[in-house]
C-alpha positions in Angstrom: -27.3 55.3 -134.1 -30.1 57.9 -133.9 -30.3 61.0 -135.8 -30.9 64.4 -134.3 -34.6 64.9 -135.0 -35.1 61.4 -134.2 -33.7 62.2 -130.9 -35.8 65.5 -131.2 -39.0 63.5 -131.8 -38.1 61.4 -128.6 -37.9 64.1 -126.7 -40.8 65.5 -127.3 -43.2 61.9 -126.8 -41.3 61.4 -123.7 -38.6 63.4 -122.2 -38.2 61.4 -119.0 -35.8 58.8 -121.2 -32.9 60.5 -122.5 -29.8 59.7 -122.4 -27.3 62.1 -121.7 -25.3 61.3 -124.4 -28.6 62.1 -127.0 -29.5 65.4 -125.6 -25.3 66.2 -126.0 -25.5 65.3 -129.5 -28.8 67.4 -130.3 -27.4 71.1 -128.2 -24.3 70.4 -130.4 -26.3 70.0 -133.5 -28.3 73.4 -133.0 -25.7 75.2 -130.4 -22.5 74.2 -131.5 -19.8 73.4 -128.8 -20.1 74.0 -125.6 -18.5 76.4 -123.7 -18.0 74.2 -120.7 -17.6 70.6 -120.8 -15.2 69.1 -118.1 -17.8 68.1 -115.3 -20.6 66.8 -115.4 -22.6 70.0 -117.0 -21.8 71.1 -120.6 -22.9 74.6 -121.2 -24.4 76.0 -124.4 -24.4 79.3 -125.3 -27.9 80.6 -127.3 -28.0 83.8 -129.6 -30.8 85.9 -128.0 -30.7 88.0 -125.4 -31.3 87.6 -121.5 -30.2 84.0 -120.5 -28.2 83.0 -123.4 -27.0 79.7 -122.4 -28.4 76.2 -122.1 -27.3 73.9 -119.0 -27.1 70.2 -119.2 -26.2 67.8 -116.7 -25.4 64.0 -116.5 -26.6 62.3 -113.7 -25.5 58.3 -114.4 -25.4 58.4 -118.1 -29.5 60.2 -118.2 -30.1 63.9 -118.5 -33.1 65.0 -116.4 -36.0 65.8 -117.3 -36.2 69.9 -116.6 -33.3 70.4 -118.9 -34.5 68.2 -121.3 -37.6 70.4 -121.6 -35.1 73.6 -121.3 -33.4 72.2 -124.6 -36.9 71.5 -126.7 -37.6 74.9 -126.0 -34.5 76.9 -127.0 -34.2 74.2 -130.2 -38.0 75.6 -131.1 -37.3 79.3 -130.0 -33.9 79.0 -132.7 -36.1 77.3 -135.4 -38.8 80.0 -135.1 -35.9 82.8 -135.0 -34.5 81.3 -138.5 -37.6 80.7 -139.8 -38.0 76.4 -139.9 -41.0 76.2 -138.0 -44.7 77.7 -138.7 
């Protein structure tokens, strides 16, 4: 089973190839539970201001690639906001 920044570094080599399931486990790892979760989106709320929520959506099992690019950056924006990144 991967770990999150395994998944993390996946994403960021090639984010065409994630599994939906992956990209669920990471937004719960840095957003916590989602606020939505009984379709096929799951919804992620984010602690800045403006548009504080990530969307995620499973199309057959994959996530696609936009959101999977939506999530690197909110997971880098929260890292640099608490300080774990340069």
């Amino acid at each position: 089973m991967s770990t999150v920044q395994d998944i993390l570094n996946q994403m960021r080599s090639n984010p065409k190839g994630i599994k939906f399931r992956d990209l669920c486990k990471v937004c719960d790892a840095y957003f916590g539970k989602p606020r939505q979760s009984g379709s096929s989106h799951r919804i992620y709320r984010t602690p800045w201001q403006g548009d504080p929520r990530v969307n995620i959506q499973n199309i057959k099992g994959m996530s696609k690639v936009y959101q999977v690019k939506q999530v690197l950056h909110a997971v880098e924006q929260l890292e640099v906001q608490n300080g774990k990144r340069d």
